[in-house]
DSSP file (Angstrom, degrees, kcal/mol; ACC not computed):
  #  RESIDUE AA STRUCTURE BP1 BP2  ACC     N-H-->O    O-->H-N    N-H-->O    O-->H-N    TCO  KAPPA ALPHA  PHI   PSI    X-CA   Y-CA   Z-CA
    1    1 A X    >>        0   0    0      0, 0.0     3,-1.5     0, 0.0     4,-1.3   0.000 360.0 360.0 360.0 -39.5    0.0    0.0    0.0
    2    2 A X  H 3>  +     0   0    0      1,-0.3     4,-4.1     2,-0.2     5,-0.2   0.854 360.0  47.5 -56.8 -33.9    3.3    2.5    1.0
    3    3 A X  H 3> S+     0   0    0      1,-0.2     4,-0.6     2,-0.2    -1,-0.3   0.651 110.5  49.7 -95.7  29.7    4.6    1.9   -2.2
    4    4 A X  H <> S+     0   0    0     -3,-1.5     4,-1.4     2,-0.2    -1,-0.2   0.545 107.5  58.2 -90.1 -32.1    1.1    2.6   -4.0
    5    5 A X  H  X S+     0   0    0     -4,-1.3     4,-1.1     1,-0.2    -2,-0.2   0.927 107.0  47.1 -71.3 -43.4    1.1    5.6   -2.0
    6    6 A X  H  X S+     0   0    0     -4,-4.1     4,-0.7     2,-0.2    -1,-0.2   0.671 110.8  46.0 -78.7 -20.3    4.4    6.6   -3.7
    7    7 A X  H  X S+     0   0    0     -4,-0.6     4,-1.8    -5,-0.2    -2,-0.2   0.672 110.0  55.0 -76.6 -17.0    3.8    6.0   -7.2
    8    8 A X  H  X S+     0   0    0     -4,-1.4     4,-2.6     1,-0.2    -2,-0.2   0.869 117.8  38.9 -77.6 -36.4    0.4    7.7   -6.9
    9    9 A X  H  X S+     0   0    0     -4,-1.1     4,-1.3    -5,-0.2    -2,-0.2   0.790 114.9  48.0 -77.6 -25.0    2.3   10.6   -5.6
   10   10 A X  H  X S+     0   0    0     -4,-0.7     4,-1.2     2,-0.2    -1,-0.2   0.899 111.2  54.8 -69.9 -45.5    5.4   10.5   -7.8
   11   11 A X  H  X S+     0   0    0     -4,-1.8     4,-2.6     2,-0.2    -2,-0.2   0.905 108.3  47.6 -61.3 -48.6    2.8   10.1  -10.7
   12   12 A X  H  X S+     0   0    0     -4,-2.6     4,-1.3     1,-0.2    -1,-0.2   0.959 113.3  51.7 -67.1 -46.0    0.9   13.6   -9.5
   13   13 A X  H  < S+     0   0    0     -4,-1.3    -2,-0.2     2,-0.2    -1,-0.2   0.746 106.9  47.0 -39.8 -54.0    4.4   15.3   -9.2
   14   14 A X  H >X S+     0   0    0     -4,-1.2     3,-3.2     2,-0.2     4,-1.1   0.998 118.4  50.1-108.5 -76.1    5.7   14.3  -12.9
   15   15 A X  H >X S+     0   0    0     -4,-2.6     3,-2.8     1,-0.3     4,-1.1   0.665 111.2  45.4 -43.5 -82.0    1.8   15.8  -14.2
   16   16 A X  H 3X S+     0   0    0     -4,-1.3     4,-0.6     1,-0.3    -1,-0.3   0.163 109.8  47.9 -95.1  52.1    1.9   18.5  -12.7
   17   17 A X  H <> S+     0   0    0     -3,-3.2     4,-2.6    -2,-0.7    -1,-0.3   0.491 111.9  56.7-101.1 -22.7    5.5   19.7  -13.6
   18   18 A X  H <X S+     0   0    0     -3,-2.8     4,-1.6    -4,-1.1    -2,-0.2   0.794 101.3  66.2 -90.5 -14.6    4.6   18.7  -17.3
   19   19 A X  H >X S+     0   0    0     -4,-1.1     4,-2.6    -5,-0.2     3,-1.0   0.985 102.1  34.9   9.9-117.7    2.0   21.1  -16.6
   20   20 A X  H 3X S+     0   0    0     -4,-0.6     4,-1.6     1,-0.2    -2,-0.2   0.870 113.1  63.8 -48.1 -48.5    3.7   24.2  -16.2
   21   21 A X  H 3X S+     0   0    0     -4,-2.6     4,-2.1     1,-0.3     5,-0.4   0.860 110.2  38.6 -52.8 -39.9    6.2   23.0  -19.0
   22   22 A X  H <X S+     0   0    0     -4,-1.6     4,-4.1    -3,-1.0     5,-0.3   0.981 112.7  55.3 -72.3 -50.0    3.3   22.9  -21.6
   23   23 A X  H  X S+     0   0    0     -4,-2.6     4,-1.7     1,-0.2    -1,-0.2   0.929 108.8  55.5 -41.7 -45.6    1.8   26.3  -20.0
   24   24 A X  H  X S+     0   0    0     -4,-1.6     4,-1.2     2,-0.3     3,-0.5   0.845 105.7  48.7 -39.0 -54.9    5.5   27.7  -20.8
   25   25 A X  H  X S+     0   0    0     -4,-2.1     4,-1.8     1,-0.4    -1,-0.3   0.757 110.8  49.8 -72.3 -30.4    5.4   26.8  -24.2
   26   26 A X  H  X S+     0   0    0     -4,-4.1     4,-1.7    -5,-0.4    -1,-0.4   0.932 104.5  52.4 -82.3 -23.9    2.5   28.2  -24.5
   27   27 A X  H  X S+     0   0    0     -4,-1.7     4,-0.8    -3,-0.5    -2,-0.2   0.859 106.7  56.3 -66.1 -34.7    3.4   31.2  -23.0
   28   28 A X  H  < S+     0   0    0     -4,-1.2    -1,-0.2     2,-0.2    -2,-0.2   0.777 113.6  45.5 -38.2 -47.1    6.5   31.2  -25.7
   29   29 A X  H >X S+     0   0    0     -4,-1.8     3,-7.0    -3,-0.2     4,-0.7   0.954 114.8  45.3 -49.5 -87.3    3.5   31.0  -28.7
   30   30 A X  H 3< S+     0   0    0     -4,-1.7     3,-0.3     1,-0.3    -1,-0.2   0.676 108.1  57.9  -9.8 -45.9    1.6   33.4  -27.2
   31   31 A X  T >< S+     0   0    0     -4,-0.8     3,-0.6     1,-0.3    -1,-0.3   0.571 107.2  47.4 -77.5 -13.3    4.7   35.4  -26.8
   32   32 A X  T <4 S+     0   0    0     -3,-7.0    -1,-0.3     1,-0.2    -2,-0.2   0.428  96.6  65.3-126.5   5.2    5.5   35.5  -30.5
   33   33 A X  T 3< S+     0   0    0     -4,-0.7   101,-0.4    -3,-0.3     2,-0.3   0.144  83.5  99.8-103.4  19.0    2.4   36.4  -31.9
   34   34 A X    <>  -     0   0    0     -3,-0.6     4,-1.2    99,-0.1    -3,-0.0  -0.656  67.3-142.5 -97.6 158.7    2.7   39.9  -30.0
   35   35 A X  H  >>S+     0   0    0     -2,-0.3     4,-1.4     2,-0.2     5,-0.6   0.729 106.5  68.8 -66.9 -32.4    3.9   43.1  -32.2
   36   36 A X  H  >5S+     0   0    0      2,-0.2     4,-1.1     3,-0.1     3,-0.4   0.938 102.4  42.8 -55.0 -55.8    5.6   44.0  -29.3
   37   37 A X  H  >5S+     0   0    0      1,-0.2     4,-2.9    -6,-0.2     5,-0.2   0.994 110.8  53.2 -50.5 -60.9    8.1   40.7  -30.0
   38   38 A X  H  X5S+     0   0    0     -4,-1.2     4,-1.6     1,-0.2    -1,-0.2   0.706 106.7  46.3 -59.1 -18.5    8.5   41.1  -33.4
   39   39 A X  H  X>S+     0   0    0     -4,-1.4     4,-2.5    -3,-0.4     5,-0.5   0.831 118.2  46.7 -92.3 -45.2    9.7   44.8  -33.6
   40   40 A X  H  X<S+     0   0    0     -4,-1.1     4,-1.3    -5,-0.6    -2,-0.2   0.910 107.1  54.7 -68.9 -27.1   12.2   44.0  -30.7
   41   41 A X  H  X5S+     0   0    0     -4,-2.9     4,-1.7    -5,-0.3     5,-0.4   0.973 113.1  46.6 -61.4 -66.3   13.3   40.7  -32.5
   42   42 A X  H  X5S+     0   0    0     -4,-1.6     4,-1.3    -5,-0.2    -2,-0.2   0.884 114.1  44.7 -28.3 -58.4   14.2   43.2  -35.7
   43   43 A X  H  X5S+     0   0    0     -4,-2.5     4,-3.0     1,-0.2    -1,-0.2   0.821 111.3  52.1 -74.8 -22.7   16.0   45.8  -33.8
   44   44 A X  H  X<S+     0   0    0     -4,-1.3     4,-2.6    -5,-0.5     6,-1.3   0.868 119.4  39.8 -72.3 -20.2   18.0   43.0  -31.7
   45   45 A X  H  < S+     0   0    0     -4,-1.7     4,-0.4     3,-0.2    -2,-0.2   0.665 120.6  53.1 -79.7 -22.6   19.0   41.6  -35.4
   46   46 A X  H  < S+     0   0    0     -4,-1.3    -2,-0.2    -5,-0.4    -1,-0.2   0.992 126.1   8.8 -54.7 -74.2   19.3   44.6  -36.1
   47   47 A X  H  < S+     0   0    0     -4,-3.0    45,-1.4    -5,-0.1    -2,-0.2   0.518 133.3  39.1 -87.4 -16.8   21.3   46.0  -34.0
   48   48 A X  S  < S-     0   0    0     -4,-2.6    -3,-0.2    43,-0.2    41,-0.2   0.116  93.7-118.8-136.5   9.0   22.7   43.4  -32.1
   49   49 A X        +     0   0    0     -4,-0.4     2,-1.3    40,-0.3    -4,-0.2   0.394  69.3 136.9  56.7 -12.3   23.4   40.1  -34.8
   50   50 A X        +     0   0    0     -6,-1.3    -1,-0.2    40,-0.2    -4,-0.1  -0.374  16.6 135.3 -50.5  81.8   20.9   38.1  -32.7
   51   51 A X    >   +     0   0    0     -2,-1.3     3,-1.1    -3,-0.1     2,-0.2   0.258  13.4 132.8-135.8  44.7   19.5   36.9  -35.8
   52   52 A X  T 3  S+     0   0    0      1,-0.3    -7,-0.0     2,-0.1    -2,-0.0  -0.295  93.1   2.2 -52.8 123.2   19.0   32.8  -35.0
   53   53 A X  T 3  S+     0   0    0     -2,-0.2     3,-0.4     1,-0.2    -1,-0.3   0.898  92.4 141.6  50.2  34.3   15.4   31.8  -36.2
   54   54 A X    <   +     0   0    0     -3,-1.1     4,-0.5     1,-0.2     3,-0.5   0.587  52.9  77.4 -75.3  -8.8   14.9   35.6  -37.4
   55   55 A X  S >  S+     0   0    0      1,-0.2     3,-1.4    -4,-0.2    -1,-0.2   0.945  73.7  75.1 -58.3 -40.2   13.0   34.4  -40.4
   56   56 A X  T 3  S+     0   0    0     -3,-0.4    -1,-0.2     1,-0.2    -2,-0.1   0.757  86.9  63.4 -56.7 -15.1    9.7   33.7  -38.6
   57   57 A X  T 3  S+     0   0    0     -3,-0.5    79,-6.3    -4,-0.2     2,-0.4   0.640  90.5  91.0-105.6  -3.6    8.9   37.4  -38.3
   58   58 A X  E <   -a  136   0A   0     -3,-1.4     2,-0.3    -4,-0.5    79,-0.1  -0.679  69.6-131.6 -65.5 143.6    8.6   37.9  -41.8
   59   59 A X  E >   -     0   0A   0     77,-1.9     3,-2.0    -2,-0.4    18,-0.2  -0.575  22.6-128.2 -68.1 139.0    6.3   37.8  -44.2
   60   60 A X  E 3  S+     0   0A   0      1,-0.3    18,-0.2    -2,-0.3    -1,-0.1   0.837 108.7  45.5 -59.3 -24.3    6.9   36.1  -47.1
   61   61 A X  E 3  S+     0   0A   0     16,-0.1     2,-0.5     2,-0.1    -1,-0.3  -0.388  85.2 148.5-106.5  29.7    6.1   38.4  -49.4
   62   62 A X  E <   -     0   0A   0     -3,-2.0    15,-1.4    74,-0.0     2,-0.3  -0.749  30.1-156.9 -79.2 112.0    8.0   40.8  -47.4
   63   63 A X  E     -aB 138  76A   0     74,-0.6    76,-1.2    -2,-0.5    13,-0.2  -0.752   4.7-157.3 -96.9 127.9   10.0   43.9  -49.4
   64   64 A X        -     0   0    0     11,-2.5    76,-0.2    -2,-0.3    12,-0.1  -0.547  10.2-167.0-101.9  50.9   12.8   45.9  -48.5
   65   65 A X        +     0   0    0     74,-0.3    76,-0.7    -2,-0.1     2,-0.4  -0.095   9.2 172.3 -17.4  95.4   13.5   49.3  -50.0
   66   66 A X  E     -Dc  73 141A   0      7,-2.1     7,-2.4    74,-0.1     2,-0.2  -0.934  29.8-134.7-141.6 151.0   16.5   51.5  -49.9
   67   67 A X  E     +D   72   0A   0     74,-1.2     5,-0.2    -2,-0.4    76,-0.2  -0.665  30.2 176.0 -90.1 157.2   17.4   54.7  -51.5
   68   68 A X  S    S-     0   0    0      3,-1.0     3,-0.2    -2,-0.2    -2,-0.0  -0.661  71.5 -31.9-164.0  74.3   21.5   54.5  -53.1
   69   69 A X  S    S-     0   0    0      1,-0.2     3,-0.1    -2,-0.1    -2,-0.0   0.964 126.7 -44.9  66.1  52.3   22.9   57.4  -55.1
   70   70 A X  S    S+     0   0    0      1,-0.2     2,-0.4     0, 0.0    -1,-0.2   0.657 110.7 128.5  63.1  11.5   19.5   58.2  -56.4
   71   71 A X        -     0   0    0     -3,-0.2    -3,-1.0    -5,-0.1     2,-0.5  -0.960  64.2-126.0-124.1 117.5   18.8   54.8  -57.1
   72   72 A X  E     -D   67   0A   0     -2,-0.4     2,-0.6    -5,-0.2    -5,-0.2  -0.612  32.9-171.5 -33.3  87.2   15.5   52.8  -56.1
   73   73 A X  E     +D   66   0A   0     -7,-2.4    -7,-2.1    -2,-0.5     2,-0.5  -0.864   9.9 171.0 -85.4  99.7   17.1   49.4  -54.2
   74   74 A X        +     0   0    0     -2,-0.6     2,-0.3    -9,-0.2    -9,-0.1  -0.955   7.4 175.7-140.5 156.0   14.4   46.7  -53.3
   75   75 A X        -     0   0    0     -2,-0.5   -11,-2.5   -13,-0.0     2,-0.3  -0.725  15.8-149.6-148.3 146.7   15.1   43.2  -52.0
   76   76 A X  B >   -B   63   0A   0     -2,-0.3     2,-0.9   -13,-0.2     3,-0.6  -0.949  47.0 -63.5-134.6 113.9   12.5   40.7  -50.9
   77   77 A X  T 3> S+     0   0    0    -15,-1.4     4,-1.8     1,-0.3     5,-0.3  -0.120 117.0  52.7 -10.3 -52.6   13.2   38.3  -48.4
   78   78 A X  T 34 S+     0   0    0     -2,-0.9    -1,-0.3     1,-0.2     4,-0.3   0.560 111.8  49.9 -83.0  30.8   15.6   35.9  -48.9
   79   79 A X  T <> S+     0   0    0     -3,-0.6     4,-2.0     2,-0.1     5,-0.3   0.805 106.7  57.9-112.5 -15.4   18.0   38.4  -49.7
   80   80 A X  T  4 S+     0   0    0      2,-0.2    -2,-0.2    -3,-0.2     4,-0.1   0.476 111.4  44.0  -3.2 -47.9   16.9   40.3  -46.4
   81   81 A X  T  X S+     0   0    0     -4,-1.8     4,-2.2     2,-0.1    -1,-0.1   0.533 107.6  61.6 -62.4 -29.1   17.8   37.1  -44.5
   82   82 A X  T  4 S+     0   0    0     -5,-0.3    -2,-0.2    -4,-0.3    -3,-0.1   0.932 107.4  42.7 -73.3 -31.3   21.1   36.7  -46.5
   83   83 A X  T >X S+     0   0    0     -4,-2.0     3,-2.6     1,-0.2     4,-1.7   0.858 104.9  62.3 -81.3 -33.2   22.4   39.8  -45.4
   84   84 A X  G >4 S+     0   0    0      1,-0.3     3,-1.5    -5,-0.3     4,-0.4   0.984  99.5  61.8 -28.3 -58.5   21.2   39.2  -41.8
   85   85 A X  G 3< S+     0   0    0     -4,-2.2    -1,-0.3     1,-0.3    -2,-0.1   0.186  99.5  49.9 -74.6  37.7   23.6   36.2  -42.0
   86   86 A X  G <4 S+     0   0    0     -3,-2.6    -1,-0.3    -2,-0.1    -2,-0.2   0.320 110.8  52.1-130.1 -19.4   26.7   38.2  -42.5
   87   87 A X  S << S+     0   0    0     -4,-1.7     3,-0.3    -3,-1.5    -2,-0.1   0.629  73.6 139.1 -86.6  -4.0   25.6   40.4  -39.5
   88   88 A X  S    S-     0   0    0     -4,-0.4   -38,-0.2     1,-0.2   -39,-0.1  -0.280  85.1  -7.2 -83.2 117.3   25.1   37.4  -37.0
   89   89 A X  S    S+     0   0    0      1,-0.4     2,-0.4   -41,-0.2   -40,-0.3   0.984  97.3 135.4  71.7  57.4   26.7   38.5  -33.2
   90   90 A X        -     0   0    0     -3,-0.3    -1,-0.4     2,-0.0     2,-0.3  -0.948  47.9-152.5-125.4 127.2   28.1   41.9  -35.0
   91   91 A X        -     0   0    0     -2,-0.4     2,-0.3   -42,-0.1   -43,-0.2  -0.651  12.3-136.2 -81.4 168.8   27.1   44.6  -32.3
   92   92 A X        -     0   0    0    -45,-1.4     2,-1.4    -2,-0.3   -45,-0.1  -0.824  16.0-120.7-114.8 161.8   26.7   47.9  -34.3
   93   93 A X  S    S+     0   0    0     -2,-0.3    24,-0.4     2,-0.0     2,-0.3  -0.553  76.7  81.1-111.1 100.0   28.1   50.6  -32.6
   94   94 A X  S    S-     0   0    0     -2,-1.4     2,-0.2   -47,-0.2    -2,-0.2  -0.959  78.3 -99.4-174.9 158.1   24.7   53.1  -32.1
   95   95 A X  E     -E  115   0A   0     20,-2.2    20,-0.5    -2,-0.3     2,-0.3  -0.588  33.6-150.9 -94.0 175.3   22.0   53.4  -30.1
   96   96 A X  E     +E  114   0A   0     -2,-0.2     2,-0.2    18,-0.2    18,-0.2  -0.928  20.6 169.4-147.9 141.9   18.8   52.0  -31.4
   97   97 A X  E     -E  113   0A   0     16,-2.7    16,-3.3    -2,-0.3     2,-0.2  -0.917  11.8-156.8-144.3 157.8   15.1   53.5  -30.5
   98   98 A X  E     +E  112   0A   0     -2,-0.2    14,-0.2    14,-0.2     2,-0.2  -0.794  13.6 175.4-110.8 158.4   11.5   53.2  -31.5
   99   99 A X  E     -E  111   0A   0     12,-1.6    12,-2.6    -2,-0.2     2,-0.5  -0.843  35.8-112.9-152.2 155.8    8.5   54.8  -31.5
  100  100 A X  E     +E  110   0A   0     10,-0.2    10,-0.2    -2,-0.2     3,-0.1  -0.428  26.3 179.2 -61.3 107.7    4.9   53.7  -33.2
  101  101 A X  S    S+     0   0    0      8,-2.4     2,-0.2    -2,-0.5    -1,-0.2   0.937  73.3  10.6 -90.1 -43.2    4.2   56.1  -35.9
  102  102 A X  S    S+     0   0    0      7,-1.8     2,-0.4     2,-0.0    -1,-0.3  -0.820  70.0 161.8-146.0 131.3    0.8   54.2  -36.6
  103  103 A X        +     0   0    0     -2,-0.2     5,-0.2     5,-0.2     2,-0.2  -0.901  13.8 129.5-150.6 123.6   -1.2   51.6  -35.0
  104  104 A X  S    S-     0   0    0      3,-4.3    -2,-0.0    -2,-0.4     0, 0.0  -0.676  70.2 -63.8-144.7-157.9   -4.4   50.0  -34.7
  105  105 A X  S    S+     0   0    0     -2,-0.2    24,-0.1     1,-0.2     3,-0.1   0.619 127.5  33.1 -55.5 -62.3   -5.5   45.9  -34.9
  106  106 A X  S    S+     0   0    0      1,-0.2    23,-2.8    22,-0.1     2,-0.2   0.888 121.2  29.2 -78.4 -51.1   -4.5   45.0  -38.4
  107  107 A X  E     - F   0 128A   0     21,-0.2    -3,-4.3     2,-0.0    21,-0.3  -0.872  44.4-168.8-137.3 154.0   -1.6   47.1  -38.7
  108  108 A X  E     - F   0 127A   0     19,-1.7    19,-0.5    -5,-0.2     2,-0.3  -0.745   9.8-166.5-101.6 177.7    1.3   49.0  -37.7
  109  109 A X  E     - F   0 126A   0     -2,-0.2    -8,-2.4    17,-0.2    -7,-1.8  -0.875  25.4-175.0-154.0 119.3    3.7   51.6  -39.1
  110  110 A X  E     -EF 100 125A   0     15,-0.7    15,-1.9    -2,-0.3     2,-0.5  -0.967  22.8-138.8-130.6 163.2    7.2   51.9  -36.6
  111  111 A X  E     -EF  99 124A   0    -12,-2.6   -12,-1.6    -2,-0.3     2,-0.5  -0.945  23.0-168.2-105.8 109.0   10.2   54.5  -36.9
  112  112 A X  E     -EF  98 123A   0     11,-1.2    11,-1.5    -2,-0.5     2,-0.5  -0.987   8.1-167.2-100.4 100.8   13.6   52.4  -36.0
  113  113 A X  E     -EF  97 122A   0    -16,-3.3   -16,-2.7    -2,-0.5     2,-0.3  -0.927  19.3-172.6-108.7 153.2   16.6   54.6  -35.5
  114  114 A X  E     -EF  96 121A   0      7,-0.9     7,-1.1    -2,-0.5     2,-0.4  -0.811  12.2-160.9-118.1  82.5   19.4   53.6  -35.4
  115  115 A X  E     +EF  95 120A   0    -20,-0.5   -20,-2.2    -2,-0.3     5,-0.2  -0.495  14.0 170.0 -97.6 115.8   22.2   56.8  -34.3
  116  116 A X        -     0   0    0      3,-2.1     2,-0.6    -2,-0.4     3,-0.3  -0.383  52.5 -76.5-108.7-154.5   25.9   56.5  -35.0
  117  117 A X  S    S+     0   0    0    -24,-0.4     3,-0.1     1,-0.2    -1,-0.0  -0.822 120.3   4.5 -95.2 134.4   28.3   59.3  -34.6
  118  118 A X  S    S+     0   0    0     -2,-0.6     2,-0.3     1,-0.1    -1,-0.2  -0.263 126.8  43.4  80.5 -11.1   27.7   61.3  -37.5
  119  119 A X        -     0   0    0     -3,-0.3    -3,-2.1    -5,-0.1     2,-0.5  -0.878  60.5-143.1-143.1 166.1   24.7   59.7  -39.3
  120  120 A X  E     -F  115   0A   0     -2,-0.3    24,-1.8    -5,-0.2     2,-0.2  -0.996  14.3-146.7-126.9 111.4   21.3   58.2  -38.3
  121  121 A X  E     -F  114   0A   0     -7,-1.1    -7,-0.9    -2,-0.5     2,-0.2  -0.525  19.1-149.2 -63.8 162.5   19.9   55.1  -40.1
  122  122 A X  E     -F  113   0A   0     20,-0.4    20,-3.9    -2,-0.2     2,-0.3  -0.872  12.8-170.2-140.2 126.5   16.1   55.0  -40.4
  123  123 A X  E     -FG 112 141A   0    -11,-1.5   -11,-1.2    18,-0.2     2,-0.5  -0.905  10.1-165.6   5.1  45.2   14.2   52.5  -40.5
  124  124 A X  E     -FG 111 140A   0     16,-0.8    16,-0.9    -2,-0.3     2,-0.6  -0.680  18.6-171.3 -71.9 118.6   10.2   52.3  -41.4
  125  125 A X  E     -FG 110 139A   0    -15,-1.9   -15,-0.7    -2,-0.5     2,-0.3  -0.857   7.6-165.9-125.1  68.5    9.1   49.2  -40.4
  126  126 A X  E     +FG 109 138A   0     12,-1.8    11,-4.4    -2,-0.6    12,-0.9  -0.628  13.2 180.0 -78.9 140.7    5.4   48.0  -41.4
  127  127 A X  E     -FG 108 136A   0    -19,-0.5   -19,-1.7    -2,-0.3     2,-0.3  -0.909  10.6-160.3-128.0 150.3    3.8   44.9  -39.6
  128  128 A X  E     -F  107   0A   0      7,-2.8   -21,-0.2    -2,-0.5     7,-0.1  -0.912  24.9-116.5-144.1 142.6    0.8   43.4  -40.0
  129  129 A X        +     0   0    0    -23,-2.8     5,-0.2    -2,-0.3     2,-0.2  -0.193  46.0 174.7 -61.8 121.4   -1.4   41.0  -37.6
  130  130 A X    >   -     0   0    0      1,-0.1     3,-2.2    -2,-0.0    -1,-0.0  -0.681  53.6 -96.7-113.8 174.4   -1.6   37.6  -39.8
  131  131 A X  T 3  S+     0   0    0      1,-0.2    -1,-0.1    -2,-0.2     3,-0.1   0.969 129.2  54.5 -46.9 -50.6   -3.1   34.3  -38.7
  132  132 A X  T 3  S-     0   0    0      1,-0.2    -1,-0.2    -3,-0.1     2,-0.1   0.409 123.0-104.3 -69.8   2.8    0.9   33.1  -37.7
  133  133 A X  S <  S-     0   0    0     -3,-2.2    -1,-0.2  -100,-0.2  -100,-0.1  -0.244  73.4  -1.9  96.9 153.9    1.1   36.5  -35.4
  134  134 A X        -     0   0    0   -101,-0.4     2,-0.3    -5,-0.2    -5,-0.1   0.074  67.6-178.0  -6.5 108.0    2.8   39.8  -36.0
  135  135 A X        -     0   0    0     -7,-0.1    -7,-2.8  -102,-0.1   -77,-0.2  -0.991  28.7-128.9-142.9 142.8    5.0   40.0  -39.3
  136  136 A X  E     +aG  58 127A   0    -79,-6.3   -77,-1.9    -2,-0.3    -9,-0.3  -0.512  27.6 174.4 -66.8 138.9    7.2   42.6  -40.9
  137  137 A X  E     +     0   0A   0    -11,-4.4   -74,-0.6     1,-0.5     2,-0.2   0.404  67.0   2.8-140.2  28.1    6.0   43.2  -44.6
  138  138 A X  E     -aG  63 126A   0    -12,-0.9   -12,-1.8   -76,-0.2    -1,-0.5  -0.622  56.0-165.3-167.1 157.7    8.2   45.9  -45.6
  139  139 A X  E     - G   0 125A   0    -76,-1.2   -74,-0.3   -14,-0.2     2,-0.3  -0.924  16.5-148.3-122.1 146.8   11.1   48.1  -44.0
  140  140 A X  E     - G   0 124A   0    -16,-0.9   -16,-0.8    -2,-0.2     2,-0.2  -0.750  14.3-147.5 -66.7  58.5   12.1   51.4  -45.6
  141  141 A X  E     +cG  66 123A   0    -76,-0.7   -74,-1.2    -2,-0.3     2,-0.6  -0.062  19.4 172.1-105.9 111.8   15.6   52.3  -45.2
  142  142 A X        -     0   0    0    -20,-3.9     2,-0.5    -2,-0.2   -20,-0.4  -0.809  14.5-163.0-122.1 122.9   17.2   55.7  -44.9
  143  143 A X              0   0    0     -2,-0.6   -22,-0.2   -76,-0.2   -20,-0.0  -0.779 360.0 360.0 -78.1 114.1   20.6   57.2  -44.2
  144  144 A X              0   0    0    -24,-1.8    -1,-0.2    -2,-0.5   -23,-0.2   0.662 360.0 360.0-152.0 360.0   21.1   60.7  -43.3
């Protein structure tokens, strides 16, 4: 009967620790389907070469724009993830801030600067809420 007593108790102990694991995971889902993640997942790749599993916060059909000596640049995802990999664990040396230029359910529009000493990148950054969560589907890019 003692040792009935200890596998019934051992048994409630291993459930609910696998419990919380599963709540965790869910809290991780949850977590990645915020806007709030995704812009801060961009500026850390951004800014910081953290850019491991940085594909999930694109869109596929996501377009990248940048102006070059008068010249119209635009790049569509995987070439937006190929330069990513050349940046991976490069700190930049700048400070990086945001702010929500426009935002309502469906969509957003955010201002990523990026200030080094003499120049400011910019950054326009559109997301929109898809079934899969929060995705970028275009950045703007400006130096001046």
């Amino acid at each position: 009967m003692k040792t009935l007593k200890t596998l019934t108790t051992a048994l409630l102990i291993i459930l609910t620790a696998n419990a919380f694991a599963n709540d965790n995971d869910d809290t991780k889902k949850s977590e990645k389907l915020l806007m709030d993640y995704t812009i801060k997942r961009y500026i850390n790749a951004i800014s910081h070469g953290e850019v491991k599993g940085i594909a999930e916060i694109f869109d596929n059909d996501v377009k990248m724009t940048t102006t070059r000596n008068n010249e119209i640049l635009n790049y569509g995802k995987s070439d937006i993830l190929w330069s990513l990999k050349f940046t991976q664990d490069a700190e930049q040396n700048c400070t990086t801030d945001y702010k929500f230029l426009e935002m309502n359910p469906t969509q957003a529009v955010v201002k990523v600067t990026m200030k080094y000493e003499g120049f400011n990148k910019v950054n326009v950054v559109s997301l929109a809420n898809t079934a899969k969560g929060w995705r970028i589907t275009n950045i703007s890019t400006s130096i001046n």
